[in-house]
C-alpha positions in Angstrom: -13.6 -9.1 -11.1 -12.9 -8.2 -14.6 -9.4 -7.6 -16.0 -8.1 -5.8 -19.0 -5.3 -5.7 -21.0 -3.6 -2.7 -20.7 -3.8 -1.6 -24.5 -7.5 -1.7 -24.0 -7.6 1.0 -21.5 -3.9 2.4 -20.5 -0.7 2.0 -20.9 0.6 2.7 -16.9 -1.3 3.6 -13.7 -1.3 6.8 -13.0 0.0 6.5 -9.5 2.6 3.9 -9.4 3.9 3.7 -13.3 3.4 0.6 -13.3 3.3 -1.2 -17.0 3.3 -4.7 -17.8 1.0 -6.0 -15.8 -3.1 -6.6 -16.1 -5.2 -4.2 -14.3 -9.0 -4.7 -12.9 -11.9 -2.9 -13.7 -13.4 -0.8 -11.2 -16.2 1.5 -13.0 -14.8 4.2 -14.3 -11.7 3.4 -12.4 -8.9 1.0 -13.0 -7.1 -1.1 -10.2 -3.4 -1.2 -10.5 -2.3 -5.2 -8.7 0.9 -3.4 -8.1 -0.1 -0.8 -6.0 -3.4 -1.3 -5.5 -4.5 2.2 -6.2 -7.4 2.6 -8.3 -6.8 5.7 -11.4 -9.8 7.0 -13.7 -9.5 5.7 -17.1 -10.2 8.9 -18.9 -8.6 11.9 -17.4 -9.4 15.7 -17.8 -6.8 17.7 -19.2 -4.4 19.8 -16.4 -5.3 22.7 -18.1 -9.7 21.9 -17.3 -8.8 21.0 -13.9 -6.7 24.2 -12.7 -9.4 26.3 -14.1 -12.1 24.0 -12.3 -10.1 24.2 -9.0 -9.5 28.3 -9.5 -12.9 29.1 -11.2 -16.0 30.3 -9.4 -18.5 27.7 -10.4 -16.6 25.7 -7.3 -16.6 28.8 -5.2 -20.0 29.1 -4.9 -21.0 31.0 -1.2 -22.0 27.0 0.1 -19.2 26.0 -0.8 -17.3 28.8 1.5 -20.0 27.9 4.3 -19.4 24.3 4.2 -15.4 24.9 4.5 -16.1 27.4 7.9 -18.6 24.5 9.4 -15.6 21.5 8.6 -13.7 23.7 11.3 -14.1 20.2 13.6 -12.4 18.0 10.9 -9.1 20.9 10.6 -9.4 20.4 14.6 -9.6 16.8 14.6 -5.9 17.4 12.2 -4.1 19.4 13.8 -4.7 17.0 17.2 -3.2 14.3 14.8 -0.2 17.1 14.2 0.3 17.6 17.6 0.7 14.1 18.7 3.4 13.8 16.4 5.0 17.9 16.5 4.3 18.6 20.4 6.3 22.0 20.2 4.9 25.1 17.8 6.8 25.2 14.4 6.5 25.9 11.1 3.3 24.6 8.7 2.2 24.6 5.1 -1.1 24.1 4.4 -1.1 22.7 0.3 -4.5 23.5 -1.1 -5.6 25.3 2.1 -9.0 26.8 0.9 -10.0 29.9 2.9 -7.2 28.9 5.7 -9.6 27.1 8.5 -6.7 24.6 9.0 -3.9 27.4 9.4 -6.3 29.5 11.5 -6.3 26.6 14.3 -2.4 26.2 14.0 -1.6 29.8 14.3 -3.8 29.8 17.8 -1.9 27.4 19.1 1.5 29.5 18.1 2.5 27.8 15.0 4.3 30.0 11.7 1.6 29.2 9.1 1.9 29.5 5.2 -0.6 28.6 3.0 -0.9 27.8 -0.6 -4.0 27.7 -3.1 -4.8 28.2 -6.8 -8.3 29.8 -5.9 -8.2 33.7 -6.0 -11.5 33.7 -3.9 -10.3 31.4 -1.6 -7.6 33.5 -0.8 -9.5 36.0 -0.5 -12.2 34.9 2.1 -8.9 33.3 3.8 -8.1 37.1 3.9 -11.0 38.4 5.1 -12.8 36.0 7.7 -8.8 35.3 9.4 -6.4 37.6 8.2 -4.7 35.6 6.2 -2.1 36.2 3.6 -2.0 33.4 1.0 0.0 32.3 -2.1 -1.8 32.4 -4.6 -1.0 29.8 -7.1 -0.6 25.9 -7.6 1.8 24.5 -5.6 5.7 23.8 -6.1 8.5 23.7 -4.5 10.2 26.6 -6.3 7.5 29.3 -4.5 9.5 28.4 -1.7 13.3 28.6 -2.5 15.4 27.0 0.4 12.6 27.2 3.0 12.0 24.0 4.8 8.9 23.6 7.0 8.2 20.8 10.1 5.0 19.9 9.3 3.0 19.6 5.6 -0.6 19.6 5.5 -3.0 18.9 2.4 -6.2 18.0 3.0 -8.6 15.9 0.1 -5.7 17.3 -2.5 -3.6 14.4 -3.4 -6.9 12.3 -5.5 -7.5 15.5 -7.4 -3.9 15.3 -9.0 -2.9 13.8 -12.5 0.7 12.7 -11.1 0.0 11.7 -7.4 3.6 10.5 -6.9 5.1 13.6 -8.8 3.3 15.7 -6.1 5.2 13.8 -3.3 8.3 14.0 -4.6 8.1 17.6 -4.5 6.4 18.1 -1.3 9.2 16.0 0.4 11.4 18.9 -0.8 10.0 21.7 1.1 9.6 19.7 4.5 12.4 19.6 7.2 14.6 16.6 7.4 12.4 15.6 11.0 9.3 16.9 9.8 5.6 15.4 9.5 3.9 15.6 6.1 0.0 14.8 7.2 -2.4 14.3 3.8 -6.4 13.5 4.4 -7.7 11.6 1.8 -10.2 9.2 0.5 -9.7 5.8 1.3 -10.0 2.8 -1.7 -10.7 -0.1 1.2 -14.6 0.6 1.9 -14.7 2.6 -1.5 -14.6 0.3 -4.3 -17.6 -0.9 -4.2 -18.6 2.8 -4.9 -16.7 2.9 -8.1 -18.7 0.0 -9.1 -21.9 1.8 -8.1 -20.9 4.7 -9.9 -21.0 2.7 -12.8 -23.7 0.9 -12.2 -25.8 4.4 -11.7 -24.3 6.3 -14.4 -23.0 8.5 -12.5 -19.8 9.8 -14.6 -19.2 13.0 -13.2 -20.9 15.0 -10.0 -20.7 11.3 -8.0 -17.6 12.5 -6.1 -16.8 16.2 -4.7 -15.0 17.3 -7.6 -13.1 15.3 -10.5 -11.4 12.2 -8.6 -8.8 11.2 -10.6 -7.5 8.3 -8.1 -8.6 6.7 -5.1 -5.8 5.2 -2.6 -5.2 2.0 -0.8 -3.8 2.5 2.6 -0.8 0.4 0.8 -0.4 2.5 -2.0 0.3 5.5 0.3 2.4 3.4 2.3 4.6 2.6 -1.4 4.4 5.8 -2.2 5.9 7.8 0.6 9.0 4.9 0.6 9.9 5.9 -2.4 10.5 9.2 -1.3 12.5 7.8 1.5 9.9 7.6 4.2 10.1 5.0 6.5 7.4 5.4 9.2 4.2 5.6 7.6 0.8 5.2 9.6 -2.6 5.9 9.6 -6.1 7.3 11.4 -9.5 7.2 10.5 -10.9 10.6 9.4 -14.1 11.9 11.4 -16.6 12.7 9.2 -18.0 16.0 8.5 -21.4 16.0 9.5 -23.5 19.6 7.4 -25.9 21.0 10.2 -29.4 21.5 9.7 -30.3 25.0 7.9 -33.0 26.9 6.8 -37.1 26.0 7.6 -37.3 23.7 4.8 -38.0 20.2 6.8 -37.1 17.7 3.9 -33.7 18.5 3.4 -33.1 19.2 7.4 -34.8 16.1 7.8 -32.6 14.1 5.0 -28.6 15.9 6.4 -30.2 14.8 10.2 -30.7 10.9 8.6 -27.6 11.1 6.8 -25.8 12.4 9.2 -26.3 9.9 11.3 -25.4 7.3 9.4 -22.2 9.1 8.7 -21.5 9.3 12.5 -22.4 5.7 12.8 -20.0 4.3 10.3 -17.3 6.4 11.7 -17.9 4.4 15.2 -18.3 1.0 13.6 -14.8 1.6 11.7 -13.3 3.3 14.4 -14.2 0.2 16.9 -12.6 -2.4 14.5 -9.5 0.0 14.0 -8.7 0.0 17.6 -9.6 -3.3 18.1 -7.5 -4.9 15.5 -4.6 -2.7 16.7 -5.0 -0.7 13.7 -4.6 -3.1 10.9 -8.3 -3.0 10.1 -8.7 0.3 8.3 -12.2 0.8 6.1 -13.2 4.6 7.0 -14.2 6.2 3.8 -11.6 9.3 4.7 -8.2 8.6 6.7 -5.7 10.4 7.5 -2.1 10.0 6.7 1.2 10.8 8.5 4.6 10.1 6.9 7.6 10.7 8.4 11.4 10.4 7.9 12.7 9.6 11.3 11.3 7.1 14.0 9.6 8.4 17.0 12.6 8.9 19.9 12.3 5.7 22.3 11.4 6.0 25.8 14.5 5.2 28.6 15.1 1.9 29.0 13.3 0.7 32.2 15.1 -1.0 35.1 15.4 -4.8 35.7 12.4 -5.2 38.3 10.3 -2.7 36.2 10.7 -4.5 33.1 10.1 -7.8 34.9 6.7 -6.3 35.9 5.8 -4.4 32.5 6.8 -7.9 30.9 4.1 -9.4 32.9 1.5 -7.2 32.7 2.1 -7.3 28.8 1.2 -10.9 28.7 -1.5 -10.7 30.7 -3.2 -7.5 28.9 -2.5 -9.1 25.3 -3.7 -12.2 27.0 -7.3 -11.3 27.1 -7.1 -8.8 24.5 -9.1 -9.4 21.0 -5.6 -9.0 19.6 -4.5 -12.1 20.9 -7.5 -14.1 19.4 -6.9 -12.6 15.8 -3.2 -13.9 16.5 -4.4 -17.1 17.0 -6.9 -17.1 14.0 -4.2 -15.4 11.8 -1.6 -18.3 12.6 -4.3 -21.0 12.3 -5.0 -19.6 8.8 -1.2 -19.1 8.1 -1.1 -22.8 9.1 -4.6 -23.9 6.8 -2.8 -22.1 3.8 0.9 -23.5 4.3 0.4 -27.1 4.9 -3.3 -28.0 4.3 -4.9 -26.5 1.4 -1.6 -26.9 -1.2 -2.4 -30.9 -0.4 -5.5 -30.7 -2.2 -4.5 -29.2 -5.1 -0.5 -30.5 -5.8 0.1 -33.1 -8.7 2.0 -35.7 -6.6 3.1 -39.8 -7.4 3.5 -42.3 -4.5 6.3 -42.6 -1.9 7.0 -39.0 -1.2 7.6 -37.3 1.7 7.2 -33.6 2.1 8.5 -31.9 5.1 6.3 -30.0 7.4 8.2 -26.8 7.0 8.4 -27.0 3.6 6.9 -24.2 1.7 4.7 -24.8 -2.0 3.3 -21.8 -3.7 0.8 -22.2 -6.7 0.6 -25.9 -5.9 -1.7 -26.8 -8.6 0.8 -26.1 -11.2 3.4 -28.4 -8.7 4.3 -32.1 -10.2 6.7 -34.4 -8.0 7.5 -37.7 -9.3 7.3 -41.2 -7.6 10.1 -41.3 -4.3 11.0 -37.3 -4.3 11.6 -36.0 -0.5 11.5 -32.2 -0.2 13.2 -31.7 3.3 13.0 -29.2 5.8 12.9 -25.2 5.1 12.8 -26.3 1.1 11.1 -23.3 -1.0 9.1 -24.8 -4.1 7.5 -21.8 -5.5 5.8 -21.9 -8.5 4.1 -19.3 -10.3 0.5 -18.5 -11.8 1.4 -19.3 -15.0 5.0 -21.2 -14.2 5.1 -24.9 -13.5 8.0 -26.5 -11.1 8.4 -30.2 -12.5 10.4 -33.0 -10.3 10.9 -36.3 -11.6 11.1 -39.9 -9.9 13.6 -40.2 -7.2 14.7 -36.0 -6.3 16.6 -36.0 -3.4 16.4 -31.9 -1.9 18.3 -31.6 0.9 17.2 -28.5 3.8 17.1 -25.2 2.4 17.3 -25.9 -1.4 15.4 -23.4 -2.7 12.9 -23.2 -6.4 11.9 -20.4 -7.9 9.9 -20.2 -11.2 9.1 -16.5 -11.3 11.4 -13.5 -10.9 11.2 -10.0 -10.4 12.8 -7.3 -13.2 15.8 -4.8 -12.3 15.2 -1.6 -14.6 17.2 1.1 -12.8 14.9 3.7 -11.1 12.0 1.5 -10.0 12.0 0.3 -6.9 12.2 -3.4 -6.5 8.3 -3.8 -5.0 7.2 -2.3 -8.2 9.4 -4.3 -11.0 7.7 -6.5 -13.5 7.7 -9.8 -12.6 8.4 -12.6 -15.4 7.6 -16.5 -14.8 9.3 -19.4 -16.5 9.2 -23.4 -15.7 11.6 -25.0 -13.9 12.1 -28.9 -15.0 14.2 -31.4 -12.4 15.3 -34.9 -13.9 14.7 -38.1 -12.5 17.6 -38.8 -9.6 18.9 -35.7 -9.1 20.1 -34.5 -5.7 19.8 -30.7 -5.0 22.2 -29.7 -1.6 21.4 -28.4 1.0 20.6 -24.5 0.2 20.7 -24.6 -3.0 18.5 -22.3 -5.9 17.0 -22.9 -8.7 16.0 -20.1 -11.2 12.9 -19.6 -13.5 13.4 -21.1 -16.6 16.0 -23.8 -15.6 16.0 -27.8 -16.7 18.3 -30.1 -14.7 19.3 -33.7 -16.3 19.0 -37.1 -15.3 21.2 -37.9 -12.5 22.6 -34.6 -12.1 24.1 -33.6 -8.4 23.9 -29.9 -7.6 26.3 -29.2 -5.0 25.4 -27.5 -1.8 24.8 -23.8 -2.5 24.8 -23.5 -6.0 22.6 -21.2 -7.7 21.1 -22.9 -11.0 20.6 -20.5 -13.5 21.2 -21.9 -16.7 20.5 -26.0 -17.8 21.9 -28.2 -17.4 21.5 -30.7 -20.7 24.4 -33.4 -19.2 23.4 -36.2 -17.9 25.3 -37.9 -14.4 27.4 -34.8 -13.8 28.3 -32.6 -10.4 27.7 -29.1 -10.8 28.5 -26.1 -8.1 29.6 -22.7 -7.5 27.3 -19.0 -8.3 26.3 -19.7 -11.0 26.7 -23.1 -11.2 28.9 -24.8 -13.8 29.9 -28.3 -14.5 32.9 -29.3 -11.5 32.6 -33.3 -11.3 30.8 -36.6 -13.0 29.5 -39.4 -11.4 31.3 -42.4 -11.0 29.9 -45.8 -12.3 28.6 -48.4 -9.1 
């Protein structure tokens, strides 16, 4: 892993904005830790990539028979549609090709509209399924007031310089219940490709056409809750598998062998997606579906039927391989939360930390001789921030440190604002009440009492004094034994 400063390579990612923050090299490709979207470092102009995308170097007549043979993939999409849209409605297809997609939907009585810089694309769309296309790059001004249930855009959103842009405009052309399904490639199995890339050489002509980003399921996730979407989820992409062609025995011989392979990765992914009740996601294409509203709940069941489906819950999920990666996920919650800090924490004799407690960073955590950290406490410090306790810190339940904070610049979301660290430095006898915080940056006194539910956010220099409220201030001293 190999990080660079961003004024060796860019100022923000390309999908997220993100600035202020060190991103890893991936190839040709940087990682953004925000997001976790991977962008190309050097980008082609708009201007090169609408003429690539509209020119008829692309456009070749394989090219046109490989889009009619994916007709199983468009198939395998518009079953993801359906499950989520039962009832016919209306559909854009953004970057719809020669229409294969729209084709299927219109069969099954959908009102299809499709949109696509390519004048040849349109044109084959024309003339192999009657189909009347717009004919340009997409935006939401082609389309006025129109509103449309379901959005389709199928191995579009890597090509784009400003994925998130994109979003933001599709979201205004699609219905206030609709579905906006994307295909795209998928970053978790893929980035060991960007490093082979490099490794190879390979600059351009290693992807199908220039890739500009590749996502992380998360990233997708981030971006469609910006734009307000709260139900997010995702399906591995079946792959599309070119048929043999042609007498020529090598190259039949070489799409059989790599077909297969294909196929066979599909249902190695596709096993651990089900099995891991969809959290394990590595095909190399998934599908996306984002949408505003929550799927409608099913009736509530009676008392003796829920008594039964309660049952039959337990026992399903019982001897499921879900409930076995619960149990290894909790052991390894339980390994990271109160074993491995123990190894690594800078502590004196006589204290006593609390098995609920909670230590972040613990290497860069110092307790003095006689501290107790009690129950529910929060000492979190950072990567670079230290949290400091002297001899004899008293921390009643609750009390909470933090040594890093997150920014609060207007028009980010909160996910995506820079964090900043800062040490936090406790006295010797000091007594932090129950639920109490302490901010980054903040040095409490000798003897200094913080009264239950203070925040801390500014020292405390006085030595012996009581101090309380949001944000704490100075309301008592100590009195002499």
């Amino acid at each position: 892993m190999i990080a660079i400063d961003l004024d060796d390579a860019a100022e923000r990612c390309g999908i997220c904005g993100n600035v202020g923050r060190r991103f890893l090299l991936r190839g040709y490709y940087r990682k953004c830790p925000l997001c976790r979207g991977a962008s190309r470092i050097e980008s082609d102009a708009p201007e090169r990539l609408d003429e690539y995308w509209r020119g008829e170097a692309f456009w070749s007549e394989e090219e046109i028979e490989k889009r009619k043979q994916r007709e199983p993939v468009f198939r395998e999409a518009f079953r993801i549609l359906r499950r989520h849209k039962p009832e016919p409605g209306s559909v854009l297809d953004i970057g719809c090709g020669i229409g294969t997609f729209l084709a299927i939907c219109r069969e099954e009585g959908w009102r299809v509209t499709g949109v696509d810089p390519a004048p040849i694309a349109c044109q084959v769309a024309k003339r192999e399924y009657g189909l009347d296309l717009v004919n340009d790059t997409f935006s939401a001004r082609l389309f006025g007031e129109r509103r449309f249930d379901a959005v389709f855009a199928a191995q579009v959103l890597h090509h784009l310089p400003d994925p998130a842009a994109f979003l933001a405009d599709v979201t205004r052309v699609v219905a206030e219940d609709g579905v906006i399904l994307l295909r795209t490639p998928n970053l978790v199995p893929q980035e060991a490709l960007l490093r082979l890339q490099r490794l190879l050489g390979r600059k351009e002509q290693f992807f199908c056409g220039p890739t500009l980003h590749v996502f992380h399921p998360e990233t997708l996730r981030l971006l469609f809750a910006r734009e307000g979407f709260r139900e997010v989820t995702f399906v591995n992409s079946r792959p599309f598998v070119e048929p043999p062609h042609g007498g020529a025995l090598v190259p039949n011989l070489r799409r059989v062998l790599y077909g297969g392979l294909k196929l066979a990765t599909y249902a190695g992914t596709e096993g651990l997606f089900r099995a891991s009740g969809g959290r394990v996601l590595l095909g190399p294409s998934i599908f996306v579906v984002a949408r505003r509203r929550a799927e409608p709940t099913s009736a509530p069941l009676n008392e003796e039927s829920a008594t039964w489906s309660h049952v039959w819950e337990v026992a399903r999920n019982t001897l499921s391989l879900r409930f076995l990666q619960s149990l290894a996920y909790s052991f390894a919650y339980y390994i990271h939360e109160q074993v491995a800090w123990r190894a690594q924490i800078h502590a004196e004799k006589g204290i006593r930390i609390h098995a609920t407690a909670s230590i972040r960073y613990a290497h860069n955590v110092y307790i003095g001789q006689n501290s107790h950290i009690n129950h529910n406490c929060c000492v979190w410090a950072g990567q670079g921030s230290k949290v400091v306790l002297g001899n004899d810190v008293l921390m009643g339940p609750g009390v909470c440190l933090f040594a890093a904070n997150h920014g609060t610049v207007k028009g980010r979301p909160m996910m995506w604002q820079e964090r900043t660290e800062a040490d936090i430095l406790i006295g010797d006898d000091v007594w932090l009440g129950a639920n109490s915080v302490v901010t980054a940056g903040t040095r409490i006194a000798n003897g200094v009492i913080v009264a239950a539910g203070a925040v801390v956010t500014k020292d405390v220099t006085e030595e012996d004094v009581i101090v309380g409220g949001i944000p704490a201030r100075i309301i008592g001293r100590r009195r002499p034994a």
